[in-house]
DRENSETI-555799 format. One record per atom (N, C-alpha, C): y, x, z. Coordinates in nm, 3 decimals. Layout:
        yy        xx        zz
         Y         X         Z
...
//
This chain:
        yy        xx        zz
    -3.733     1.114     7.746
    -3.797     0.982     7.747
    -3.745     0.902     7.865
    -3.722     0.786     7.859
    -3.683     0.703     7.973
    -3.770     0.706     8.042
    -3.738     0.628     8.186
    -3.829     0.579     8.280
    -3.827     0.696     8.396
    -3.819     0.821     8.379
    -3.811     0.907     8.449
    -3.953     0.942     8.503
    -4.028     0.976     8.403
    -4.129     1.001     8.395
    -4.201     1.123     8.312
    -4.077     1.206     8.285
    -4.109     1.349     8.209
    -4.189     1.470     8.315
    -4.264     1.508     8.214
    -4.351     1.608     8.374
    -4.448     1.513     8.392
    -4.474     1.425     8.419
    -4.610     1.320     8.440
    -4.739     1.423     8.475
    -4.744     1.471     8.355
    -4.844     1.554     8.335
    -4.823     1.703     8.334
    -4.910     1.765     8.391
    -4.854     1.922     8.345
    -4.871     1.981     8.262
    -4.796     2.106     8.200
    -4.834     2.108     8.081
    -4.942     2.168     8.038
    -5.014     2.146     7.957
    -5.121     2.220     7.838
    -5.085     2.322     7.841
    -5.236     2.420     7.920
    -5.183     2.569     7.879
    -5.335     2.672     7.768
    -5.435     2.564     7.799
    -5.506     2.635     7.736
    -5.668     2.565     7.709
    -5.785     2.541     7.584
    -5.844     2.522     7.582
    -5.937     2.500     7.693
    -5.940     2.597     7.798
    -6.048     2.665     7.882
    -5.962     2.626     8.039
    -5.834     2.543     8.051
    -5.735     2.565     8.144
    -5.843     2.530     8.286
    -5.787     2.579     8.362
    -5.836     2.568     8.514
    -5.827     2.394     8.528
    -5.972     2.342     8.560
    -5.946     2.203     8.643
    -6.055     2.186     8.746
    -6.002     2.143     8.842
    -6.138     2.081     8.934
    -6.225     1.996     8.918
    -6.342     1.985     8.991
    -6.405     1.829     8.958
    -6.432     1.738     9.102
    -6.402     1.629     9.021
    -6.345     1.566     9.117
    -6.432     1.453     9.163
    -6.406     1.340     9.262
    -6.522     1.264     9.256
    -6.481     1.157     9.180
    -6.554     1.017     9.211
    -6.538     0.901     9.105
    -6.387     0.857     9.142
    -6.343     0.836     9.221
    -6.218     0.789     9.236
    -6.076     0.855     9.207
    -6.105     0.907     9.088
    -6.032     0.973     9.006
    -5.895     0.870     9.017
    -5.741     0.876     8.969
    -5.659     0.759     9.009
    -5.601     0.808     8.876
    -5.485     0.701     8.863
    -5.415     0.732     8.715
    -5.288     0.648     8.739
    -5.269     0.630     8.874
    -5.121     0.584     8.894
    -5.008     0.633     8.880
    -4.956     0.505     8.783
    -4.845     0.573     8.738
    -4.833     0.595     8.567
    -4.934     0.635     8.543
    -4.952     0.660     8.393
    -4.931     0.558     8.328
    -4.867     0.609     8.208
    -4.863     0.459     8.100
    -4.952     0.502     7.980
    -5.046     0.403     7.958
    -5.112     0.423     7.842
    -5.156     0.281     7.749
    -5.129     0.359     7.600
    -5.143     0.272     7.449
    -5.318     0.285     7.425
    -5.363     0.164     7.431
    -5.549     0.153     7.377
    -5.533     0.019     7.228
    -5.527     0.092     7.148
    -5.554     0.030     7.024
    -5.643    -0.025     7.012
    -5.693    -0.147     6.967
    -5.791    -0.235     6.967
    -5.834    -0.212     7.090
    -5.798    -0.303     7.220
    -5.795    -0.309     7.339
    -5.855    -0.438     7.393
    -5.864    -0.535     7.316
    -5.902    -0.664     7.338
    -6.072    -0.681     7.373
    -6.151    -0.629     7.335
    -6.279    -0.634     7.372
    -6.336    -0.495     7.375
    -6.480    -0.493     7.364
    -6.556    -0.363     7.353
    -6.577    -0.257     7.434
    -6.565    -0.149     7.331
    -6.471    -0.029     7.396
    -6.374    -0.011     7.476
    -6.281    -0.038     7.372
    -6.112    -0.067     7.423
    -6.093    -0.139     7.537
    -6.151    -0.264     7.544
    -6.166    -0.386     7.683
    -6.227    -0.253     7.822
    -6.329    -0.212     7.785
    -6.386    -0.187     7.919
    -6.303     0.004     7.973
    -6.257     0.101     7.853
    -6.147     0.147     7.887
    -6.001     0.117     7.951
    -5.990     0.004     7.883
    -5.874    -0.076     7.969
    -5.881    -0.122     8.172
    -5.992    -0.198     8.183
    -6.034    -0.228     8.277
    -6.036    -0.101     8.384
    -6.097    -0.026     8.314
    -6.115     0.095     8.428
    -5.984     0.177     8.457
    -5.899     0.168     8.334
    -5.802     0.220     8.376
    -5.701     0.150     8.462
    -5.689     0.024     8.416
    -5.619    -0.082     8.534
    -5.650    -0.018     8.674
    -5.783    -0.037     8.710
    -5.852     0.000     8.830
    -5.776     0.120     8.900
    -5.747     0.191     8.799
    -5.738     0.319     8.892
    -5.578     0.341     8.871
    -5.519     0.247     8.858
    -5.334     0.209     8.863
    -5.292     0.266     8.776
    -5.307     0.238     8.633
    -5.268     0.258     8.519
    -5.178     0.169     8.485
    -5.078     0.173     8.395
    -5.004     0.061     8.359
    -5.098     0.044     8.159
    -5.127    -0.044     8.142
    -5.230    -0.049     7.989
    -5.151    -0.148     7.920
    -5.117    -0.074     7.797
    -5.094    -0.177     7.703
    -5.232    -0.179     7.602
    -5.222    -0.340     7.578
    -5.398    -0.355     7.457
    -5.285    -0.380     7.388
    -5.363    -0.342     7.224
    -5.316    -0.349     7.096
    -5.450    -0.418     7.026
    -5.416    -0.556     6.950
    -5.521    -0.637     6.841
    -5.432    -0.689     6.754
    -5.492    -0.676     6.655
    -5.424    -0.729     6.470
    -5.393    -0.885     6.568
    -5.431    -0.981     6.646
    -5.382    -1.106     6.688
    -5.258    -1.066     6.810
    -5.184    -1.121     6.790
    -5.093    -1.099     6.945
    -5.144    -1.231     6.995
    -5.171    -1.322     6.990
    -5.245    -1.418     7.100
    -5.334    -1.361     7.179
    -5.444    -1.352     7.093
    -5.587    -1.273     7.112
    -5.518    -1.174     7.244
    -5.433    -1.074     7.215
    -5.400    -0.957     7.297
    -5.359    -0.977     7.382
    -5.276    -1.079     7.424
    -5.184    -1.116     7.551
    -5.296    -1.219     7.599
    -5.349    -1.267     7.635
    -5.490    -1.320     7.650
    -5.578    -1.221     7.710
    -5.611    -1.111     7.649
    -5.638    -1.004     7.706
    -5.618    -0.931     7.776
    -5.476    -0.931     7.772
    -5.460    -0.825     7.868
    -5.425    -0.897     8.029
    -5.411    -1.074     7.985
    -5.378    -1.114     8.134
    -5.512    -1.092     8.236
    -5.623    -1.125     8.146
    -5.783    -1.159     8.142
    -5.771    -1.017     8.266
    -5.767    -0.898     8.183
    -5.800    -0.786     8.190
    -5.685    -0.739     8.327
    -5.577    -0.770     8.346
    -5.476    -0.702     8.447
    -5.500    -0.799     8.581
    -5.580    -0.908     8.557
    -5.619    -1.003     8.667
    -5.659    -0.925     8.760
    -5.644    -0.927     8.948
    -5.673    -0.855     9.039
    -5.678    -0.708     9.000
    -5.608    -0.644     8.942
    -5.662    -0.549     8.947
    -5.480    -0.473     8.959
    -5.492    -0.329     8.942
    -5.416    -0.264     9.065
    -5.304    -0.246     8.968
    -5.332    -0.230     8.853
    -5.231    -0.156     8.731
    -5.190    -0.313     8.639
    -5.057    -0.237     8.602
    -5.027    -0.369     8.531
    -5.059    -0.342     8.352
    -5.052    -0.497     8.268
    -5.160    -0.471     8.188
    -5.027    -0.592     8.078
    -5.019    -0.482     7.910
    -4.958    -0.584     7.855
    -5.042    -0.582     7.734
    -5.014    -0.690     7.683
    -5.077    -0.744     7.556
    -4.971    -0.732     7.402
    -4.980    -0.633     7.314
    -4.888    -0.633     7.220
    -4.996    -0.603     7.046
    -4.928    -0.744     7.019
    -5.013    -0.712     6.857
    -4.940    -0.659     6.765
    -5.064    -0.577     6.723
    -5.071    -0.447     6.624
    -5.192    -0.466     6.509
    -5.134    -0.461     6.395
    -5.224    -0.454     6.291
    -5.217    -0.279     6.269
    -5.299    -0.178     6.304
    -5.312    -0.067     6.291
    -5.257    -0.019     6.145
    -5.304    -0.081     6.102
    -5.291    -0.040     5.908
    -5.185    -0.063     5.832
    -5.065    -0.074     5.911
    -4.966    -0.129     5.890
    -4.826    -0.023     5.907
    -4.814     0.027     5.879
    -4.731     0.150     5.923
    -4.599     0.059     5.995
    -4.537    -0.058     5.968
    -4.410    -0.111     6.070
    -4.433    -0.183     6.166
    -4.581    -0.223     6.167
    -4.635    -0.297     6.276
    -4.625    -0.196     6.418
    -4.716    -0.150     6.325
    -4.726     0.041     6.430
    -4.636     0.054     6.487
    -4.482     0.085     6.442
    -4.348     0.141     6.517
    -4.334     0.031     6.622
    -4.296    -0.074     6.545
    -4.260    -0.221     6.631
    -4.376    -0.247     6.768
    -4.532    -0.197     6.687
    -4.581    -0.194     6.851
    -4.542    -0.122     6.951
    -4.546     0.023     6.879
    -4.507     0.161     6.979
    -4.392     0.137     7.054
    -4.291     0.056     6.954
    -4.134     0.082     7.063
    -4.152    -0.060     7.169
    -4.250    -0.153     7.126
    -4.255    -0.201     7.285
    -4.339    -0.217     7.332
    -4.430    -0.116     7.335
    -4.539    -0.049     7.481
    -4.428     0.023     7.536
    -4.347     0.120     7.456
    -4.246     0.232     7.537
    -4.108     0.106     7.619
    -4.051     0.032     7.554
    -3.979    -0.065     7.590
    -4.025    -0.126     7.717
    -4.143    -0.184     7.736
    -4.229    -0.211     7.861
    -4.264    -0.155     7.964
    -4.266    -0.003     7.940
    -4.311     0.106     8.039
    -4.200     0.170     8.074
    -4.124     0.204     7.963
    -4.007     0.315     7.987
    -4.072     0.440     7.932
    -4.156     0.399     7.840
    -4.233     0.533     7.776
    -4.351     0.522     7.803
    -4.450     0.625     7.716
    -4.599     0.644     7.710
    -4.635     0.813     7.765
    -4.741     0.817     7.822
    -4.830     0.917     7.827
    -4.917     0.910     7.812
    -4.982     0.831     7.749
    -5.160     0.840     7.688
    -5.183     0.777     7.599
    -5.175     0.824     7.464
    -5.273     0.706     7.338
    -5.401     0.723     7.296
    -5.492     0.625     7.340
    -5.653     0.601     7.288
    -5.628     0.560     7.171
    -5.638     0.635     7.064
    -5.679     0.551     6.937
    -5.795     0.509     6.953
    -5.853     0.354     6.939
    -5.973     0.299     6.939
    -5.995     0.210     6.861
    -5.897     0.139     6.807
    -5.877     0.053     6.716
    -5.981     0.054     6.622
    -6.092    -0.033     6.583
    -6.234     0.000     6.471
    -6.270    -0.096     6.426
    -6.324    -0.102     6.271
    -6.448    -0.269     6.258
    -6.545    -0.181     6.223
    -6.620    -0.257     6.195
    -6.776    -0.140     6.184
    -6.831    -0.207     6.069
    -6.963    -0.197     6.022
    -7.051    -0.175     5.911
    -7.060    -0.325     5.837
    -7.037    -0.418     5.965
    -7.079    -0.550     5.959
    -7.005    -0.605     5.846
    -6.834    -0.536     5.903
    -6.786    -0.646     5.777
    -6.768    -0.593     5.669
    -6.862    -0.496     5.588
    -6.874    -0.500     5.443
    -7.027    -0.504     5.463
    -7.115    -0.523     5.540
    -7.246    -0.535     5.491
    -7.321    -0.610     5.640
    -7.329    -0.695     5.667
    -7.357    -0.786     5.782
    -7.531    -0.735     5.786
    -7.555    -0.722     5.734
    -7.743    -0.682     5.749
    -7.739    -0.508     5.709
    -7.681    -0.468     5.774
    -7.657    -0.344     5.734
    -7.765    -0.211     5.799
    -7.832    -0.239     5.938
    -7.941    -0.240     5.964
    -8.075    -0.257     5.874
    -8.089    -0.369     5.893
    -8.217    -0.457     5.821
    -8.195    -0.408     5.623
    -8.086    -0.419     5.588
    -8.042    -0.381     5.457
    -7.964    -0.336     5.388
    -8.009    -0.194     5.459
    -7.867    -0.078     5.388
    -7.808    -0.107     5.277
    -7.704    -0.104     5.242
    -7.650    -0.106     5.089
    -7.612     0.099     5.065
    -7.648     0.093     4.905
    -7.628     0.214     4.882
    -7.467     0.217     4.901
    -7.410     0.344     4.859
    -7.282     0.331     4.852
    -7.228     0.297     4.724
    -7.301     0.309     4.601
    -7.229     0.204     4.505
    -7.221     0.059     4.480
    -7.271     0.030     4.593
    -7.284    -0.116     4.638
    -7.221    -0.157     4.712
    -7.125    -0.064     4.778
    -7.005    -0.106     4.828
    -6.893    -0.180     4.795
    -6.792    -0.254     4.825
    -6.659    -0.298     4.728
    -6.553    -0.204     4.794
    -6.492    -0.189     4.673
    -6.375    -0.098     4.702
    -6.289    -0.229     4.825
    -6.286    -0.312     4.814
    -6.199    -0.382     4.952
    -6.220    -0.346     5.038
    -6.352    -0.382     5.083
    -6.461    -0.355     5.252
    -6.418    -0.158     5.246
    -6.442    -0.107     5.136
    -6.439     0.036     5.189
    -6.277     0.073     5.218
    -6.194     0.005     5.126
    -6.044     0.056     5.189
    -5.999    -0.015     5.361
    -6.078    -0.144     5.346
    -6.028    -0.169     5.466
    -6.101    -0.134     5.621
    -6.204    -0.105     5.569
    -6.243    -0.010     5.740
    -6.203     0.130     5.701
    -6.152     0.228     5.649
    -6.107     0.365     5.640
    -5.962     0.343     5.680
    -5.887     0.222     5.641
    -5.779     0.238     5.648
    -5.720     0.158     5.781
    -5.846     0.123     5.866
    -5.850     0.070     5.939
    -5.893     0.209     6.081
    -5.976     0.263     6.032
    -6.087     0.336     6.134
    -6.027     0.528     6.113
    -5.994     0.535     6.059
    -5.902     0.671     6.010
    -5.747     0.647     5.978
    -5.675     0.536     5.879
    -5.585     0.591     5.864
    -5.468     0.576     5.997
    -5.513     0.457     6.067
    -5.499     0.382     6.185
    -5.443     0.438     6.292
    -5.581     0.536     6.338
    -5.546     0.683     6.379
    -5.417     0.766     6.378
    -5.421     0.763     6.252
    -5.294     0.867     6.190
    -5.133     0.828     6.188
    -5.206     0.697     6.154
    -5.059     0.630     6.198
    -4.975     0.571     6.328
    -5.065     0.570     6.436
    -5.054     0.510     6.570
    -5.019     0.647     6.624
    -5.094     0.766     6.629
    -5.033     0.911     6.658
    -4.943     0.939     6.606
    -4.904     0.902     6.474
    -4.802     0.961     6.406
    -4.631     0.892     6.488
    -4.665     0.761     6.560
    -4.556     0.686     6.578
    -4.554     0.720     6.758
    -4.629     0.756     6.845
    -4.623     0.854     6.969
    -4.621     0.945     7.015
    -4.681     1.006     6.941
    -4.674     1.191     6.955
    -4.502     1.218     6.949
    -4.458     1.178     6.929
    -4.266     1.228     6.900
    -4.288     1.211     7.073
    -4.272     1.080     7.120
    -4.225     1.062     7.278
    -4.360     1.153     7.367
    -4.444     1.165     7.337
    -4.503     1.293     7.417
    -4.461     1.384     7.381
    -4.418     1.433     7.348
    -4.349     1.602     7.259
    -4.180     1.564     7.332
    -4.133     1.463     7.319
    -4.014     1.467     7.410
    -4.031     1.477     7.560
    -4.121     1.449     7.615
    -4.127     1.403     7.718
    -4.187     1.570     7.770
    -4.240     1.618     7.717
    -4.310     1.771     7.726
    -4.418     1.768     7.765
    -4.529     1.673     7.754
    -4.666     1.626     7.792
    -4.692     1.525     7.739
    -4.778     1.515     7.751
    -4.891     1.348     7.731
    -5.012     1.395     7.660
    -5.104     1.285     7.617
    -5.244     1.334     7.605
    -5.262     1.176     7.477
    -5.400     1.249     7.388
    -5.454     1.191     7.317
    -5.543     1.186     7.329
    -5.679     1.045     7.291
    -5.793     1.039     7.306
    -5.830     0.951     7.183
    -5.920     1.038     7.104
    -5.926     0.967     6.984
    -6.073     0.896     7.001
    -6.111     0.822     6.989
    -6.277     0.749     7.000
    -6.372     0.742     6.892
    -6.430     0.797     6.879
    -6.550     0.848     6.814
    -6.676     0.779     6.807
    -6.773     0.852     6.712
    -6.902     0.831     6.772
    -7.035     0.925     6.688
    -7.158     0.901     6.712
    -7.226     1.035     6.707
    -7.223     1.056     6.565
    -7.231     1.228     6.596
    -7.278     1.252     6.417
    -7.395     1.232     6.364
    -7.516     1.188     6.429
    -7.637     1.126     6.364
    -7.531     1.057     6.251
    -7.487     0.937     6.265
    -7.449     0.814     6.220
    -7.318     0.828     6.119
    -7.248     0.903     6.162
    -7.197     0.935     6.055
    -7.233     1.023     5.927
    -7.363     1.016     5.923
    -7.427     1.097     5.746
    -7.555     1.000     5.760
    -7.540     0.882     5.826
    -7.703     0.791     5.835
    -7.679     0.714     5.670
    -7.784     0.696     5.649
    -7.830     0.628     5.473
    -7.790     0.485     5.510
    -7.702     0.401     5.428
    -7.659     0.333     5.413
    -7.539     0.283     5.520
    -7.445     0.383     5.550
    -7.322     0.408     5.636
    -7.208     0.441     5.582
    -7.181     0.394     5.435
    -7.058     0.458     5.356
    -7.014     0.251     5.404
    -6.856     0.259     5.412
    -6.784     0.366     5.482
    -6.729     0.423     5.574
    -6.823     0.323     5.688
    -6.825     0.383     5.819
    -6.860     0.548     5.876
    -6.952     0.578     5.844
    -6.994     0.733     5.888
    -6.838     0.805     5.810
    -6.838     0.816     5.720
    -6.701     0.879     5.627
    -6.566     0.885     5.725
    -6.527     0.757     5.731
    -6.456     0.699     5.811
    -6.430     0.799     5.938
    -6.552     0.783     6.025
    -6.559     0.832     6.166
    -6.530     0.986     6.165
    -6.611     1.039     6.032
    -6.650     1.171     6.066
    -6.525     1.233     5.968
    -6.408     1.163     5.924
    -6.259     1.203     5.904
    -6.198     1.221     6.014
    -6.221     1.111     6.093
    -6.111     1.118     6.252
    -6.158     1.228     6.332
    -6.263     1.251     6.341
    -6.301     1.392     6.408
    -6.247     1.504     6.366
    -6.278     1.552     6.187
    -6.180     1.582     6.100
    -5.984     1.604     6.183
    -5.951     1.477     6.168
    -5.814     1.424     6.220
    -5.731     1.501     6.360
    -5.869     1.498     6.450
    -5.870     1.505     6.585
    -5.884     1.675     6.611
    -5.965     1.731     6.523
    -5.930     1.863     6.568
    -5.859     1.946     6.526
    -5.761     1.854     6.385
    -5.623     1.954     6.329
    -5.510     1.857     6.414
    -5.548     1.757     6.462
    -5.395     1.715     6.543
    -5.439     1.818     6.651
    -5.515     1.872     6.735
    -5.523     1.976     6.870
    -5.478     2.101     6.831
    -5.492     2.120     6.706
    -5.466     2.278     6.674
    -5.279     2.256     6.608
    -5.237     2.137     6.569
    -5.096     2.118     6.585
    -4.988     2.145     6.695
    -5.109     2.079     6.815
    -5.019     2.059     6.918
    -5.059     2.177     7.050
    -5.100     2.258     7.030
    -5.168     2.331     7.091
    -5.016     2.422     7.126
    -5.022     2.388     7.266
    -4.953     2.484     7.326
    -4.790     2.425     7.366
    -4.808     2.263     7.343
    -4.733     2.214     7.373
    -4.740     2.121     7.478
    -4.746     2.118     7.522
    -4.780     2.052     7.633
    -4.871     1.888     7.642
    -4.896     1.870     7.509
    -4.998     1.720     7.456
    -5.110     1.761     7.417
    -5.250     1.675     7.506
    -5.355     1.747     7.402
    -5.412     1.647     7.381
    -5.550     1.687     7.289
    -5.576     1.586     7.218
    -5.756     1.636     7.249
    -5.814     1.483     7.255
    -5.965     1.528     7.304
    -6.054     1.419     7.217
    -6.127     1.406     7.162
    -6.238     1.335     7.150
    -6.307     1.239     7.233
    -6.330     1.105     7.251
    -6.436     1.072     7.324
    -6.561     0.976     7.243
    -6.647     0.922     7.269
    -6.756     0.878     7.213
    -6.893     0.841     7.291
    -6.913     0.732     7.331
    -7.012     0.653     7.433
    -7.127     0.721     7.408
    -7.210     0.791     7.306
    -7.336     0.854     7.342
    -7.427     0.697     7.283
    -7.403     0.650     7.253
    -7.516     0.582     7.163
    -7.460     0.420     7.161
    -7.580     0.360     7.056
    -7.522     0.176     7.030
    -7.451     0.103     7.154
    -7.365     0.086     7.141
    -7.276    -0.040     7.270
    -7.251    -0.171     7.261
    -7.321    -0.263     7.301
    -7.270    -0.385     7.326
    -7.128    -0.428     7.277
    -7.115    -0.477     7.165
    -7.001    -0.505     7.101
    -7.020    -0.568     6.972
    -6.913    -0.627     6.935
    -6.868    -0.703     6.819
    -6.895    -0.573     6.655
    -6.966    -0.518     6.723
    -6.981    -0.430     6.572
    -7.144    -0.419     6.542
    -7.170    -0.486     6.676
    -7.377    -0.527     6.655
    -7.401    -0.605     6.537
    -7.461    -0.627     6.441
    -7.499    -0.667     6.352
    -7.537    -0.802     6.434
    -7.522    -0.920     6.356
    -7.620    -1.075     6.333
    -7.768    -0.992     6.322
    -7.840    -1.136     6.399
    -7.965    -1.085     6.382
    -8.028    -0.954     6.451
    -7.981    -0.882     6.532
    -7.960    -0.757     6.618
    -8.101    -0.798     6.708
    -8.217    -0.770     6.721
    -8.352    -0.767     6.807
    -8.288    -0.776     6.926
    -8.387    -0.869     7.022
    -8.321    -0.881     7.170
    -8.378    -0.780     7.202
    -8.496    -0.712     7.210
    -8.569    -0.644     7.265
    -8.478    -0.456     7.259
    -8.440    -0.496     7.127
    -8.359    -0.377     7.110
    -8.192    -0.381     7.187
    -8.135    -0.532     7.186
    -8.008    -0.517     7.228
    -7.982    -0.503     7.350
    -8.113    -0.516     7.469
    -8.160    -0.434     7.598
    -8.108    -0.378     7.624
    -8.140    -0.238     7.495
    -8.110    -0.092     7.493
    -7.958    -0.074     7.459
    -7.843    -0.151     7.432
    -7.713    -0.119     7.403
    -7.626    -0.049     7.537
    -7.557     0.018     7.500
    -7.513     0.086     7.623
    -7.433    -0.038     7.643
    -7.348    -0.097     7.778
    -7.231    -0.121     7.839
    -7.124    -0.061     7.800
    -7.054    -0.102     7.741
    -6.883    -0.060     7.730
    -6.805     0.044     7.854
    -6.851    -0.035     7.950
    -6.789     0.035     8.069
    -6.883     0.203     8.110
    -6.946     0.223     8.016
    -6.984     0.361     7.966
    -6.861     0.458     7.978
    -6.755     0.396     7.904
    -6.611     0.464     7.886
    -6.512     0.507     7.990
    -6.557     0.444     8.077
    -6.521     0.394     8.243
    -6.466     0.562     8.252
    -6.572     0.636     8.303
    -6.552     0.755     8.409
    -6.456     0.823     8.330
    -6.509     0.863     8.214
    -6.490     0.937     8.107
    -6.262     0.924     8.112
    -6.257     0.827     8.030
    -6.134     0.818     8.001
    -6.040     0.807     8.122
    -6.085     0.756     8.239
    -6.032     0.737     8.359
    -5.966     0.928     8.423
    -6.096     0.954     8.402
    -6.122     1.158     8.400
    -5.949     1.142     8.322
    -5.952     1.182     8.202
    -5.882     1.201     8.107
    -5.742     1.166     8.085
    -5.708     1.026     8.184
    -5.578     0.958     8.207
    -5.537     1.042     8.388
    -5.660     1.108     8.418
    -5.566     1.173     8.564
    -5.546     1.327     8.565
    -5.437     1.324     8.674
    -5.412     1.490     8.682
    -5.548     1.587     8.720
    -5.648     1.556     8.710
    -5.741     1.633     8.745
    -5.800     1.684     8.612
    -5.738     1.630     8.477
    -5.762     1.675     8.331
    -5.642     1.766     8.269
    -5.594     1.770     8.355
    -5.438     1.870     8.287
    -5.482     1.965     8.242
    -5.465     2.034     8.075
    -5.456     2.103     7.993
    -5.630     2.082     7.932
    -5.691     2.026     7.953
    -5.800     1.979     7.888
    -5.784     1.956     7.709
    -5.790     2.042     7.640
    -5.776     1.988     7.544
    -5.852     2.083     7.396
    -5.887     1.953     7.294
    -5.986     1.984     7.183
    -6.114     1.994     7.229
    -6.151     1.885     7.292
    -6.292     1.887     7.372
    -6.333     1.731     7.311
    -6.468     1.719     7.284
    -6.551     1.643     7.223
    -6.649     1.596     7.354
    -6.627     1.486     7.420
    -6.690     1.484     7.530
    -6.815     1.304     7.530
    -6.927     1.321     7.533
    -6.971     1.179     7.498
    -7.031     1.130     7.676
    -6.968     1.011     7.658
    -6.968     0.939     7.779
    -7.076     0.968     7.851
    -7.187     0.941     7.809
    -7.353     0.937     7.878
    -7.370     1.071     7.923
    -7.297     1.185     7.887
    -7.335     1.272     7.957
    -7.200     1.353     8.065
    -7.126     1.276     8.054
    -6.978     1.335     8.100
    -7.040     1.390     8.236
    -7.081     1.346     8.344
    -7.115     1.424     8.501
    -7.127     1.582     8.461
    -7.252     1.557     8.365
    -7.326     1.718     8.316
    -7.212     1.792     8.232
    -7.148     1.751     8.128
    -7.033     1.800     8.080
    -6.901     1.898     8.155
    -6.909     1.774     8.254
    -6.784     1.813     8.339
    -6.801     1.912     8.435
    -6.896     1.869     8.454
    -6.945     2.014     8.595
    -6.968     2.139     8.445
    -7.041     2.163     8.371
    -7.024     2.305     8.298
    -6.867     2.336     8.212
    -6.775     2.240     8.234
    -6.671     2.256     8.180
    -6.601     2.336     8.277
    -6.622     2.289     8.386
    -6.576     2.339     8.486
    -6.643     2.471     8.558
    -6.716     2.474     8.552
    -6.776     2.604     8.598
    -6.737     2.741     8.475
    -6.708     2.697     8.358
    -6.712     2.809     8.244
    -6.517     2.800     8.260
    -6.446     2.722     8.324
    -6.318     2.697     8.292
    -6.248     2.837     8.427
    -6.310     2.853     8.580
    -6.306     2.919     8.652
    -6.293     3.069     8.628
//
């Protein structure tokens, strides 16, 4: 891989591999990392934190305005540099053409967040308040969040994993969310969707297992403040939405050398402190 940045990471040696724990100022300088749907949300407040801690971030959004907008927004004062490249996920040549210039920009990748998602809203906007069964679905709305929210996935890994496998490291983080919700009554075809990429996520770890790329799960631990809240969403209830920057510690963890060989781990944000300390104590 160009850039002279092979070794970055060390390699993956084992489910259970030896890591320390570390405090909050975890760093990630140096690293280059791809966050699919990067422009707000999730993706936005993963981005941010990783800037912070001297990441170089490329955001990926179906708009390239929207994205380069974002990512200036987002690389403003902050330590890591930050590019904006649009990607329609669902697109298998969009995909390459993004991939080869995040790598073109960096001199290569070591970290892809698949995060890229739409949620319930846009095939059923009252989806809350008025579940639709699942034969009340349209085959449009259901191909286009699966092929959006899973196949997306498959195809954004499918077009980086080569340059981590050249490079003899790098890491995956696929973004998730709980399994309540993926089997909740009136969640086709979101829950489906989600609870494929998990599916996705633990036969890409058992692919790559033992190669020096791993691949982990992450998932905020409950509703987040974002563009996937339903219209009409109770104030009293939208209180209770987690912050985006939930994602903060978590992925920041995950983009530094203090996560080397971490891998096929399902880790949800809200509890990462408690996680990490018994990961670590059973990893010794």
């Amino acid at each position: 891989m160009p850039g002279g940045h092979a070794g970055l990471f060390r390699r993956g040696r084992s489910r259970r591999a030896s890591v320390s724990l570390v405090s909050d100022d975890d760093r990630a300088d140096g690293v280059r990392v791809l966050i699919t749907g990067g422009t707000s949300g999730l993706g936005a407040g993963m981005a941010a934190a990783l800037l912070a801690a001297g990441a170089s971030v490329a955001v990926t959004g179906r708009d390239a305005g929207r994205a380069e907008v974002a990512a200036r927004e987002l690389g403003a004062q902050q330590t890591g540099r930050a590019v904006g490249i649009g990607m329609d996920v669902r697109d298998e040549g969009d995909v390459a053409r993004g991939v080869d210039r995040a790598v073109e920009e960096f001199g290569g990748l070591d970290v892809l967040v698949n995060n890229a998602g739409i949620g319930m809203r846009t095939v059923n906007p009252r989806f809350l308040s008025e579940p639709q069964p699942f034969w009340s679905v349209s085959s449009d709305g259901f191909r286009d969040l699966v092929e959006t929210n899973l196949t997306g996935y498959f195809l954004v890994a499918r077009a980086v994993v080569p340059h981590l496998l050249e490079a003899g490291s790098g890491r995956v983080v696929n973004v998730s969310m709980n399994h309540e919700t993926m089997v909740r009554k009136g969640f086709v075809p979101y829950g489906p969707a989600r609870a494929g990429a998990e599916a996705l996520s633990r036969i890409m770890a058992a692919d790559l297992e033992g190669t020096g790329v791993t691949v982990n799960v992450l998932l905020p631990g409950g509703a987040t403040a974002s563009g996937m809240v339903p219209d009409g969403f109770p104030p009293d209830l939208r209180a209770h939405l987690l912050d985006p920057a939930v994602m903060g510690p978590p992925i920041r963890w995950l983009c530094s050398p203090a996560a080397a060989g971490v891998h096929d781990q399902r880790i949800v944000a809200t509890e990462f402190d408690r996680w990490r300390e018994q990961y670590v104590q059973e990893a010794r």
